[in-house]
C-alpha positions as CSV (number, residue, x, y, z in Angstrom):
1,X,0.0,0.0,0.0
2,X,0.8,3.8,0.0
3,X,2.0,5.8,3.1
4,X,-1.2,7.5,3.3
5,X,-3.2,4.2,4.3
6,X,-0.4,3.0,5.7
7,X,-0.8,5.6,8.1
8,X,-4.7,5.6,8.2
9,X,-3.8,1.8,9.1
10,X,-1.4,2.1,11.8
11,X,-3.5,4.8,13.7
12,X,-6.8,2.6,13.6
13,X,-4.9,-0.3,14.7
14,X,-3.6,1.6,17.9
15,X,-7.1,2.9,18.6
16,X,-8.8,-0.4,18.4
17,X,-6.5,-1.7,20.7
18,X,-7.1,1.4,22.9
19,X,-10.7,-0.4,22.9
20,X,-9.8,-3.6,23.1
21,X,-7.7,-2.6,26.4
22,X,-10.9,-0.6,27.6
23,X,-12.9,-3.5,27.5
24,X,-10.0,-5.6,29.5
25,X,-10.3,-3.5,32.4
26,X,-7.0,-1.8,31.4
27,X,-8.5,1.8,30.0
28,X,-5.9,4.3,28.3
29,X,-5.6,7.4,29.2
30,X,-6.2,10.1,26.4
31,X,-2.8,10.9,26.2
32,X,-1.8,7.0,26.1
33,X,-4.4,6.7,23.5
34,X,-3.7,9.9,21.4
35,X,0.7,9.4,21.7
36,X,0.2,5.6,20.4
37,X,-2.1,6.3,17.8
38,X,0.5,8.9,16.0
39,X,3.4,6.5,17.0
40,X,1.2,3.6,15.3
41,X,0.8,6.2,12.1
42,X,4.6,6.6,11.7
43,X,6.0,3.5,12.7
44,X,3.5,2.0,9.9
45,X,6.0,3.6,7.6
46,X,9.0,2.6,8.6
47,X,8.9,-0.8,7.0
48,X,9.7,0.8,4.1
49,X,13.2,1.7,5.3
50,X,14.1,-0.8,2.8
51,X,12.7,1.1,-0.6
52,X,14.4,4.7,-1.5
53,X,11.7,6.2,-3.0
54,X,9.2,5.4,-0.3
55,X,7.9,8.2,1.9
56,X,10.4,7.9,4.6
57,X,13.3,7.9,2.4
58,X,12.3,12.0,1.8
59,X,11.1,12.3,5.7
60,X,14.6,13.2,7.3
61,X,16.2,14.8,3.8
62,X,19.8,13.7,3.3
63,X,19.8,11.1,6.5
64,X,17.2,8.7,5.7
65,X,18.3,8.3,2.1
66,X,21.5,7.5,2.9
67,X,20.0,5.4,5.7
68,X,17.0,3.8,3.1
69,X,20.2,2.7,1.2
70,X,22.4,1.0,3.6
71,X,19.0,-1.1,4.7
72,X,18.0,-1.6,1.1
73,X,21.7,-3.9,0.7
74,X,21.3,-5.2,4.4
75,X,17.9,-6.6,3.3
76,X,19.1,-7.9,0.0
77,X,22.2,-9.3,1.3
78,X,20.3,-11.5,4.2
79,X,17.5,-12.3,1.1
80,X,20.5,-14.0,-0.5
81,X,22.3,-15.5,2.4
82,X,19.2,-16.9,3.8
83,X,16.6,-17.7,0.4
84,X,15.9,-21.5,-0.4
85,X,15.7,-23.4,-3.7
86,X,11.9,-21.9,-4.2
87,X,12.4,-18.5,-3.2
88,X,12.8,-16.0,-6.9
89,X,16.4,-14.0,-8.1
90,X,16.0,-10.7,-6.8
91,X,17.9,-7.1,-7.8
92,X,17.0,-5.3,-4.2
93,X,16.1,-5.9,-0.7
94,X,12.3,-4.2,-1.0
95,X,9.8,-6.1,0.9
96,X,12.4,-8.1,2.5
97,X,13.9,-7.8,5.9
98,X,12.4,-5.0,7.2
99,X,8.9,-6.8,6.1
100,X,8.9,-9.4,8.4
101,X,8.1,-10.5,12.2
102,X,11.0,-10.8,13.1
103,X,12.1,-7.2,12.5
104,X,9.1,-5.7,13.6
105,X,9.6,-7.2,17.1
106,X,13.1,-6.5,17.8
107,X,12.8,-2.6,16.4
108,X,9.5,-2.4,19.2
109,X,12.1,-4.2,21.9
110,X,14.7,-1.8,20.6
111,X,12.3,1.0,21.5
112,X,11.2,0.2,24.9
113,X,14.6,-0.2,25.6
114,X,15.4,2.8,24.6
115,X,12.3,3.9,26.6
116,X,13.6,2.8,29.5
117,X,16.8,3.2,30.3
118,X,17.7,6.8,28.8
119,X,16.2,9.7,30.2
120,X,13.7,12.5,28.7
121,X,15.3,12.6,25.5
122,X,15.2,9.0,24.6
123,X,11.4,9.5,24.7
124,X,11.3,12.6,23.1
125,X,13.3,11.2,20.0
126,X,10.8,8.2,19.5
127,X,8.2,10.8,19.6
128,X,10.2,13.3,17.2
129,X,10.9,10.3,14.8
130,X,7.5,9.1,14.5
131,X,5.7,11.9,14.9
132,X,7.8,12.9,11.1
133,X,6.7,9.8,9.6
134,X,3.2,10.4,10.9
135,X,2.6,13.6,9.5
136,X,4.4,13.0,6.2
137,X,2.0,9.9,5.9
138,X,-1.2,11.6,7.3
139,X,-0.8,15.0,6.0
140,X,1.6,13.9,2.9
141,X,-0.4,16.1,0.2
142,X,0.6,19.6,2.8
143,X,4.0,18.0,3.4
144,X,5.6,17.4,-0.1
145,X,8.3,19.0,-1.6
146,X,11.6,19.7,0.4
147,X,10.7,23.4,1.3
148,X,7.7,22.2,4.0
149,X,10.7,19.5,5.5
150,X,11.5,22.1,8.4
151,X,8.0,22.7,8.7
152,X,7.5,19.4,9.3
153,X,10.3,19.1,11.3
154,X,9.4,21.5,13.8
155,X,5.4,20.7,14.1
156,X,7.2,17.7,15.1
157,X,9.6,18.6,17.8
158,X,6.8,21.0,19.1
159,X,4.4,18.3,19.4
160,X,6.6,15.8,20.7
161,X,7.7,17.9,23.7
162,X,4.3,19.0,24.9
163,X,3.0,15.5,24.4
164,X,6.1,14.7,26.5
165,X,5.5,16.7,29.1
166,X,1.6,15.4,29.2
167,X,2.2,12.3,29.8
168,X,5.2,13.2,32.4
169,X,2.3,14.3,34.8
170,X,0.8,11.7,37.1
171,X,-2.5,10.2,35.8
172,X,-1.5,11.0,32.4
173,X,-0.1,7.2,31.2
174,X,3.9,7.2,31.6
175,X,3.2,4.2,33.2
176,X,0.4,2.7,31.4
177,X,0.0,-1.1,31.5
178,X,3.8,-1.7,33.1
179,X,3.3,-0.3,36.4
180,X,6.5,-1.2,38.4
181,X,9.2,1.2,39.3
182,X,11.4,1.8,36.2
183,X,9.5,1.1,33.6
184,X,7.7,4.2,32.6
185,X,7.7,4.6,29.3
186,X,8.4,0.4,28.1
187,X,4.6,0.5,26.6
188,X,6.0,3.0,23.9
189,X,7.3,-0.2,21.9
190,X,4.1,-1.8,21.6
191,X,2.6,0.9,18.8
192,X,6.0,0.0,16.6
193,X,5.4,-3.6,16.6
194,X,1.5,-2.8,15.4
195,X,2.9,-0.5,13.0
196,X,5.2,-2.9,11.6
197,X,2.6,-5.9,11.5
198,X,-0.2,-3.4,10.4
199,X,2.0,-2.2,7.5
200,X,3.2,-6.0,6.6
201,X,-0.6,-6.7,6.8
202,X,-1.5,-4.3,4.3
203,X,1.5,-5.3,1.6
204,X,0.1,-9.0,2.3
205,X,-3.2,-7.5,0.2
206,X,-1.1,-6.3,-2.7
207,X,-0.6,-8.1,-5.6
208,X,3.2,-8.9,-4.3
209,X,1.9,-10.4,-1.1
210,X,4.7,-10.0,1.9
211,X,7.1,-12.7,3.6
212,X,5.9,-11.6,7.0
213,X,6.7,-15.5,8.1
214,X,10.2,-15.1,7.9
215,X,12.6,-16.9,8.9
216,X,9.8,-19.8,9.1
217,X,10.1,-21.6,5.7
218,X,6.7,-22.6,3.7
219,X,7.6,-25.3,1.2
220,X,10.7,-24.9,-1.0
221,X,10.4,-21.4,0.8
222,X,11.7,-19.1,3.6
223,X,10.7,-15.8,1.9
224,X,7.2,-16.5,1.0
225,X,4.9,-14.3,0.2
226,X,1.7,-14.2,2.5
227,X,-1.1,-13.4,1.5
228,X,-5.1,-13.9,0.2
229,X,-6.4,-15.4,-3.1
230,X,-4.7,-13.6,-5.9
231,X,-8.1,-12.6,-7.1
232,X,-8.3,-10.8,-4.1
233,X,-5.3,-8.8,-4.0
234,X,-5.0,-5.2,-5.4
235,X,-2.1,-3.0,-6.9
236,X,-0.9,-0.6,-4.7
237,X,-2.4,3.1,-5.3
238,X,-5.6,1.5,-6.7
239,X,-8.6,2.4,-6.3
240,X,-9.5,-0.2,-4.0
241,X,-6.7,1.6,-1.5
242,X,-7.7,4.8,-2.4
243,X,-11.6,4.4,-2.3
244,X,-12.4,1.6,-0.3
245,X,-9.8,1.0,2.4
246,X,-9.0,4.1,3.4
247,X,-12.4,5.1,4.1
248,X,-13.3,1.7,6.3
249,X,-9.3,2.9,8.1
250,X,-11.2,6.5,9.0
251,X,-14.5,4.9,9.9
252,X,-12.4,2.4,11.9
253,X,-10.5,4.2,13.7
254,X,-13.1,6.4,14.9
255,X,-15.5,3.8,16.7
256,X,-12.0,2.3,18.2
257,X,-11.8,6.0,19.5
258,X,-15.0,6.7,20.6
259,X,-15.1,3.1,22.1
260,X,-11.2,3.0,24.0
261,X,-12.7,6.8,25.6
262,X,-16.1,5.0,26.7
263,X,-18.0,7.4,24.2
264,X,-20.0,4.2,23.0
């Protein structure tokens, strides 16, 4: 899919599970809620740290192409080391790597980690970061073209220290879900993983399907690609995406919303 309903995707996700939690007995606060539905929104982007022309190749200018790059030959270079007898010749590492399990659970490990053990900047970069990708995926007719980049860039760094300093104040969800002393902050991987898997999800319907499965082989396979009937699948930027899902994302995400807040 695009990075628009990538997006749209990633921040339903998050507010459906704000519902799911409210129904658990474990409600989120509004700034829980709010902070992991724009972390959701970016971090179903960053999957696509593997293609350079993606959206979050242009999100951080001169860094992430150079950074899109390097993980586009890390990908490719595990596809080869690591592909079986039924897996097809590639020229790149798109939909690879960065497209699997696998990677989405160690970069939401990375980011608790990070979380955790460093202090209020650690948590206001993970905010910064995704808080980029979110807006170039959410708003990414206003943010094109590299003169809006610092635009973005600041919206960003604004946002991400009052958000900060929201959920700093007792009540507010630093310690939502993982209560004990020290780990304030650990829930902030869990929107990276769902934006991973939400994003893998969505490839899955395209015609390429995605080899979220990996390293677990299927058949003469270790990178196969998952997903439905072909007659099912769609081209990415069709119509279907355009006209269909991204609508049933918005309407989504709103009764997860209105349901994880106890509206309905």
């Amino acid at each position: 899919m695009m990075g628009p309903a990538h997006s749209l995707s990633g921040a339903a996700a998050w507010l459906g599970v704000g519902a799911a939690a409210a129904a658990a007995g474990h409600p989120m606060p509004w700034p829980v809620l709010l902070v992991g539905a724009l972390i959701c929104a970016g971090a179903a982007l960053a999957p696509d740290l593997d293609h350079k022309a993606a959206t979050i190749s242009r999100s951080f200018g001169p860094l992430s192409r150079w950074l899109c790059e390097i993980v586009d030959k890390l990908s490719y270079a595990v596809y080869k080391a690591t592909k079986k007898q039924g897996d097809p010749r590639r020229s790149g590492g798109h939909r690879t790597l960065t497209h699997t399990w696998l990677w989405a659970v160690l970069i939401g490990a990375g980011t608790s980690v990070v979380a955790i053990t460093s202090d209020r900047w650690g948590v206001l970069a993970i905010l910064f970061v995704h808080l980029v990708l979110a807006i170039e995926g959410l708003l990414w007719r206003a943010a094109r073209g590299s003169s809006s980049d610092v635009l973005v860039w600041l919206l960003a760094a604004a946002t991400a220290w009052i958000l900060a300093g929201v959920l700093d104040k007792p009540g507010n969800g630093a310690d939502w879900l993982f209560t004990a002393p020290g780990q304030e902050y650990l829930w902030l991987g869990l929107p990276v993983v769902l934006g991973a898997i939400v994003h893998d999800l969505g490839d899955a319907l395209t015609v390429s399907g995605c080899p979220i499965l990996w390293p677990i082989p299927v058949g003469r396979k270790r990178w196969y690609p998952v997903g439905p009937p072909k007659v099912m699948r769609f081209r990415a930027g069709s119509w279907v995406e355009l006209r269909v899902l991204m609508p049933v994302f918005m309407l989504l995400g709103g009764v997860g919303c209105a349901a994880a807040l106890n509206v309905i």
